[in-house]
BAGU-38620 format. One record per residue (C-alpha): residue in one letter; residue number from 0; x, y, z. Coordinates in steps of 0.5 Angstrom, whole numbers. Example, Ala and Ser with C-alpha at 12.3 -4.5 7.8 and 13.67 -1.06 7.14 Angstrom:
2
 res   n     X     Y     Z
   A   0    25    -9    16
   S   1    27    -2    14
REM end
This chain:
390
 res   n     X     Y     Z
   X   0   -13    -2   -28
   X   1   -16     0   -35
   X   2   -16     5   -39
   X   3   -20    12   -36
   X   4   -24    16   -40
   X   5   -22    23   -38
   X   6   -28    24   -35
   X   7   -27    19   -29
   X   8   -20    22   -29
   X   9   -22    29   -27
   X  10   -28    25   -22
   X  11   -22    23   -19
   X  12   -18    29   -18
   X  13   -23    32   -14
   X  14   -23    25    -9
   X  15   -17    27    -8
   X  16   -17    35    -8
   X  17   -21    34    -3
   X  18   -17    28     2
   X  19   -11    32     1
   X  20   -14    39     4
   X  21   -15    35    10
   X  22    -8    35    11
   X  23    -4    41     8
   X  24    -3    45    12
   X  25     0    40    18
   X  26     5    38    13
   X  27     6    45    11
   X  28     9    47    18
   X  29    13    41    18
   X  30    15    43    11
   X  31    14    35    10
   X  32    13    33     3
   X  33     8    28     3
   X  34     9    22    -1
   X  35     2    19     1
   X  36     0    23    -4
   X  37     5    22    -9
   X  38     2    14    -9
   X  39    -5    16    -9
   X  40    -4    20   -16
   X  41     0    14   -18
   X  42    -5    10   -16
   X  43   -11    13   -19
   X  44    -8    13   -26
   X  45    -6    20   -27
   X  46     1    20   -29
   X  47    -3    17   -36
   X  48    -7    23   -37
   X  49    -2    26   -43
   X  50     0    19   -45
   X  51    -4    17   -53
   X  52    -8    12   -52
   X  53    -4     8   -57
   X  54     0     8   -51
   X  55    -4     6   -47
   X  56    -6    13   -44
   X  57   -11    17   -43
   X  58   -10    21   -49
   X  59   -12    28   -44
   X  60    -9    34   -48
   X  61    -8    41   -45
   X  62   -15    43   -43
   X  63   -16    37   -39
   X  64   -10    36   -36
   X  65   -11    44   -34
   X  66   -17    42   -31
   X  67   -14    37   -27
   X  68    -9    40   -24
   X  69   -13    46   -23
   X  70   -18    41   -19
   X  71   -12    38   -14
   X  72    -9    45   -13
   X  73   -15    47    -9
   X  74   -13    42    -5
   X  75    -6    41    -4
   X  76    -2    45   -10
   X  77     5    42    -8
   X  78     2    35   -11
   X  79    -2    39   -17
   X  80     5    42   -18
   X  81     9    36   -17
   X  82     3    33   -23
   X  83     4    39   -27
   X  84    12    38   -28
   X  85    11    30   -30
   X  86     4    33   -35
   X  87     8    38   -38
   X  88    15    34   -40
   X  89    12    28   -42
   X  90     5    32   -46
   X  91    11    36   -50
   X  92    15    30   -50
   X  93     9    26   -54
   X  94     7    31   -58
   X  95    15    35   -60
   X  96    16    28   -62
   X  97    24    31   -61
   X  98    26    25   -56
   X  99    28    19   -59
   X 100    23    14   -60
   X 101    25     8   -56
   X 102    26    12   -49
   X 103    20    16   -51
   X 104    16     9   -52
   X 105    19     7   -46
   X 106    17    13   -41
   X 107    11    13   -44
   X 108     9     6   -42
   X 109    11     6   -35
   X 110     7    13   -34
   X 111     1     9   -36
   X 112     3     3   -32
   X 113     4     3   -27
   X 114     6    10   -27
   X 115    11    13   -26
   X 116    14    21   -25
   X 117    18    25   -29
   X 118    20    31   -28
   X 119    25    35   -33
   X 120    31    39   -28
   X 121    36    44   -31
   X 122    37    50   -26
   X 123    44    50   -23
   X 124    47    53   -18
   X 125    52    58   -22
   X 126    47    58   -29
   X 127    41    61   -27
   X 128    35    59   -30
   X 129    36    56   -37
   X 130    29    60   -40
   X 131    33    66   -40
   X 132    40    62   -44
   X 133    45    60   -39
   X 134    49    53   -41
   X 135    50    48   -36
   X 136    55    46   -32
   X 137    53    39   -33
   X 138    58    35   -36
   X 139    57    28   -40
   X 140    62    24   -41
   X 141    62    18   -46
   X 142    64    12   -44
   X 143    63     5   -47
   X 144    55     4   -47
   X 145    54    11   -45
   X 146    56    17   -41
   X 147    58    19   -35
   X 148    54    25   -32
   X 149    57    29   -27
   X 150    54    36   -24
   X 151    48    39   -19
   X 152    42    41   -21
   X 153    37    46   -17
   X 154    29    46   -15
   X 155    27    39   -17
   X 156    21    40   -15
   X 157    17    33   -13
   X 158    24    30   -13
   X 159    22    24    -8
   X 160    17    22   -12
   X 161    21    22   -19
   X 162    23    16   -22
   X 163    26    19   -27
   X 164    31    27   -28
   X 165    30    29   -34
   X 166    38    33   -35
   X 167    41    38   -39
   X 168    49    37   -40
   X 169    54    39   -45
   X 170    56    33   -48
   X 171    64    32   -49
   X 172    67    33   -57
   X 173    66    26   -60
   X 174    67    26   -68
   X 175    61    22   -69
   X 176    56    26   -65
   X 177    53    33   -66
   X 178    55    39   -61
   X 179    49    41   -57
   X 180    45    39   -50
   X 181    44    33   -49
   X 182    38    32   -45
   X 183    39    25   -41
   X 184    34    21   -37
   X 185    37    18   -31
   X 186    33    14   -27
   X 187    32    16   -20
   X 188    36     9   -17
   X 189    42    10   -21
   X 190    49    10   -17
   X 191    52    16   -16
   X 192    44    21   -15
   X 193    43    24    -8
   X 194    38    29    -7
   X 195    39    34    -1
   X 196    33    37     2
   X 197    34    45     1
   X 198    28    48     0
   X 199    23    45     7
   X 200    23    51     9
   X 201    22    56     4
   X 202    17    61     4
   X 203    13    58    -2
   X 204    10    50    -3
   X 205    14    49     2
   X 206    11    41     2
   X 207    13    41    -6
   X 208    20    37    -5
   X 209    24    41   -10
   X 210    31    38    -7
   X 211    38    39   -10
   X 212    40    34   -14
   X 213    48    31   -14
   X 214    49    27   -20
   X 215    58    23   -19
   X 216    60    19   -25
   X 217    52    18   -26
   X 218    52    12   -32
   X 219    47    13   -37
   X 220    46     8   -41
   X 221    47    11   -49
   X 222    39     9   -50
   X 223    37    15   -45
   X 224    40    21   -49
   X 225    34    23   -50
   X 226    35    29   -55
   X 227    41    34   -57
   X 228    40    41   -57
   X 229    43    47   -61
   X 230    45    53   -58
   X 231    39    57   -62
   X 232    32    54   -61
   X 233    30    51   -68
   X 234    25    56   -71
   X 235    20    49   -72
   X 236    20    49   -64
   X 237    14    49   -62
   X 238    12    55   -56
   X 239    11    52   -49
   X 240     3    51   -49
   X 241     4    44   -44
   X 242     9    48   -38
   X 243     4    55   -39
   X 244    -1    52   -39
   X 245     0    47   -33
   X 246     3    51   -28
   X 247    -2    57   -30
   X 248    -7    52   -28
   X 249    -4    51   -21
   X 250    -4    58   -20
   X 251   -11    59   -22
   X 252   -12    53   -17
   X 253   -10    57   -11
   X 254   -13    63   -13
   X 255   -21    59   -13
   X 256   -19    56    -7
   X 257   -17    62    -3
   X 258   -24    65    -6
   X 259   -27    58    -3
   X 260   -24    60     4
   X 261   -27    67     4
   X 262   -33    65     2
   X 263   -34    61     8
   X 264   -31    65    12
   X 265   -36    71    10
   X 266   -42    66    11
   X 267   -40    63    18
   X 268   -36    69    21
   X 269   -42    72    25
   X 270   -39    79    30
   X 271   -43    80    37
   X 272   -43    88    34
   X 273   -47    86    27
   X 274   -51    79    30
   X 275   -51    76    22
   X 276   -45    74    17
   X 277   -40    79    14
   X 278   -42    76     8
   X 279   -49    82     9
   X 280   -44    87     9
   X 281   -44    91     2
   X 282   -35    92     3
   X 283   -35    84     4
   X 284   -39    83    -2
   X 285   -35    88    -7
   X 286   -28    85    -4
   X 287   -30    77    -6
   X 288   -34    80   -13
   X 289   -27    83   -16
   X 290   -23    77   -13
   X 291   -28    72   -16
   X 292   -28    76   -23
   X 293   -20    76   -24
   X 294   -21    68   -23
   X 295   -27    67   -28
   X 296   -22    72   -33
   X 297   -17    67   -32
   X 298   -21    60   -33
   X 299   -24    64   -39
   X 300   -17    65   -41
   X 301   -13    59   -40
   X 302   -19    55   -42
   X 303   -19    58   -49
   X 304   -12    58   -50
   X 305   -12    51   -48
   X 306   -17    49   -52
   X 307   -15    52   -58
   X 308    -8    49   -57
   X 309   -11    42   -57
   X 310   -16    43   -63
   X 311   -11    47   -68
   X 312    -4    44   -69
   X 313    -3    49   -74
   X 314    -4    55   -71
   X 315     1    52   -65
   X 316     7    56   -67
   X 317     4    62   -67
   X 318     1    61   -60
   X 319     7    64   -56
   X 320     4    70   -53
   X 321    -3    66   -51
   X 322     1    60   -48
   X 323     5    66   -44
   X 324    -1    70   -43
   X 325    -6    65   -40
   X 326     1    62   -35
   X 327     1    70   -33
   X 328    -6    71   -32
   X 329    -7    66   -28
   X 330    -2    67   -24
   X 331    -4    74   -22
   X 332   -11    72   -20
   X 333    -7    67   -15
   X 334    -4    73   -12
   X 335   -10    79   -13
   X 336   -14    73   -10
   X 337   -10    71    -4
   X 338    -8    78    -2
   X 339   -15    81    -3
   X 340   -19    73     1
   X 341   -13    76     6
   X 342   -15    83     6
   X 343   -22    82     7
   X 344   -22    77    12
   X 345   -18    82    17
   X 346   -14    80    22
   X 347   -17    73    22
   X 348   -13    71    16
   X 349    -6    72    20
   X 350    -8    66    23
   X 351    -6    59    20
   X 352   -12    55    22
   X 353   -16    59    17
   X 354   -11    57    11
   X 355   -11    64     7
   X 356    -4    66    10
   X 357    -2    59     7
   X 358    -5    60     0
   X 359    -2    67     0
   X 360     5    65     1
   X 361     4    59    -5
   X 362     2    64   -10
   X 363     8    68    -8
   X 364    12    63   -13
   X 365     7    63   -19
   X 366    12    69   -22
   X 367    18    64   -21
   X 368    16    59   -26
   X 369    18    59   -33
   X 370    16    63   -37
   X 371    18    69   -32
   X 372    13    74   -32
   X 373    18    80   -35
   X 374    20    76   -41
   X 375    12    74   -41
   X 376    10    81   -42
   X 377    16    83   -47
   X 378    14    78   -51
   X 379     6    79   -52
   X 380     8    87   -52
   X 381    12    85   -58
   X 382     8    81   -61
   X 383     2    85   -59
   X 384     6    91   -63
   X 385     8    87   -69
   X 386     0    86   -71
   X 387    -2    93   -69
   X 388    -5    97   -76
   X 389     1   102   -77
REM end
């Protein structure tokens, strides 16, 4: 397969928005994941969209893939998100240049051919999320060659798919190594991985494959230690542009495709008592005005930061309250969407075959993701009082 242009990429997320609708929500009842889905995107080159073009990549930045993961959550968000987790590790990867250049070579090669998933797993079950500070229980013990990794990790979303767990682990003292995180690569056939299917009957995304992760006496090569972190972010650290604005994407996906259900449902749903569509009725058209603003506010925005964030490497640092923001934003216009399509559709929208009730559901978990929506609005608060004029 050549190279995609990122023009041919995006044509191929909406081919496969539109194949993947056609079987969400039988897979959404049965709580399946859907690994049809994951070979598609794989085989359609996607898992290339962040990759450089001197690593045979597509070389997409952040506004692009955005716009691709936007595209195949109007038709399946579980598959948008399991895309999402891989654009935002490997795209943040590429461009912190944190991880060691040799084991960065070789994940970005494979994404690019013949495709690969990766996702980056830190939750546990006692830690809590690690956004807010907790410290793996994660261990990694040196051997000879490399390490010996033992722990479970929480809500590895796409863990079918993935050929690679990105890990966190508090490294054994060794005189020769600095004390930090390590961050580990293990491969999905390594001995002693298991997945366990905790999440099929969650509320949200229930077709996303967000397993447990067991890890016994897990080898891991010397050259899969990735990188070393300090308890304390370096203040070089870049702002999380790639996770804001990847999962904000998925959300606003959500939220245009709830727009797109209750604009059909208005121009088809036609009551005996009124002899036209809903659509005439002055009620219905104010409800899908103010939904269709908030998801035209939210694409303006994310799109802006996006493309600021891809043009302006300098100003990067600086971007932390609009990557979080963007995230935030669009994630309110999922759930301002699902519950105002929900809303307006009566009691019609109950109804599994409409799709609504499964889309408000979805949106249910846009707040979960990192960053949270409180530290989110902490953030842009403080930084919001620290450039007001006194």
């Amino acid at each position: 397969m050549g190279t995609l242009t990122p023009t041919e990429a995006l044509s191929r997320c909406r081919d496969l928005a539109a194949q993947f609708a056609l079987t969400v929500d039988a897979e959404d009842r049965a709580g399946a994941f859907a690994s049809h889905k994951a070979e598609a995107m794989r085989n359609a080159g996607l898992c290339a969209l962040p990759i450089p073009r001197e690593r045979g990549g597509i070389g997409a930045g952040i506004q692009v893939c955005s716009q691709a993961l936007e595209t195949l959550a109007q038709g399946d968000a579980n598959a948008a998100l399991g895309m999402a987790m891989h654009l935002h590790v490997m795209g943040g990867a590429c461009e912190s240049g944190r991880w060691s250049p040799i084991a960065l070579n070789a994940l970005c090669e494979a994404s690019a051919s013949p495709g690969i998933f990766v996702n980056a797993v830190h939750s546990e079950p006692e830690m809590g999320s690690p956004s807010r500070g907790g410290l793996p229980a994660t261990t990694a013990d040196p051997v000879d060659g490399g390490f010996l990794v033992t722990g479970v990790k929480r809500w590895a979303t796409y863990a079918p798919a993935l050929d690679y767990f990105i890990v966190s682990a508090r490294l054994a003292t060794d005189p020769g190594r600095p004390e930090g995180t390590g961050i580990l690569a293990v491969a999905r056939d390594s001995a002693g991985l298991s997945l366990q299917d905790s999440w099929a009957d969650s509320m949200s995304l229930r077709c996303s494959g967000s397993c447990d992760v067991t890890l016994r006496d897990v080898f891991v090569p010397e050259q899969w230690l990735l990188e070393i972190r300090q308890p304390s972010p370096s203040e070089s650290t870049l702002p999380p542009g790639w996770a804001s604005c990847a999962f904000g994407a998925v959300y606003l996906g959500i939220a245009q495709a709830a727009l797109n259900t209750i604009i059909r449902y208005a121009n088809s749903r036609v009551p005996t008592a009124l002899g036209k569509p809903i659509a005439s009725l002055a009620k219905v058209q104010r409800a899908i005005g103010e939904i269709a603003l908030a998801v035209r506010g939210a694409r303006a925005l994310l799109s802006e930061v996006a493309g600021r964030w891809d043009a302006r490497p300098d100003a990067r640092q600086g971007m932390a309250a609009d990557v979080v923001g963007a995230k935030t934003a669009c994630v309110n216009a999922a759930l301002e969407a699902t519950e105002g399509a929900m809303r307006c559709a009566g009691i019609g929208g109950l109804e599994r075959k409409l799709g609504l009730e499964r889309l408000f559901r979805d949106a249910r978990a846009g707040p979960l993701n990192p960053p949270q929506e409180d530290l989110a609005l902490e953030l842009i608060g403080r930084m919001a009082l620290s450039t007001s004029e006194s």
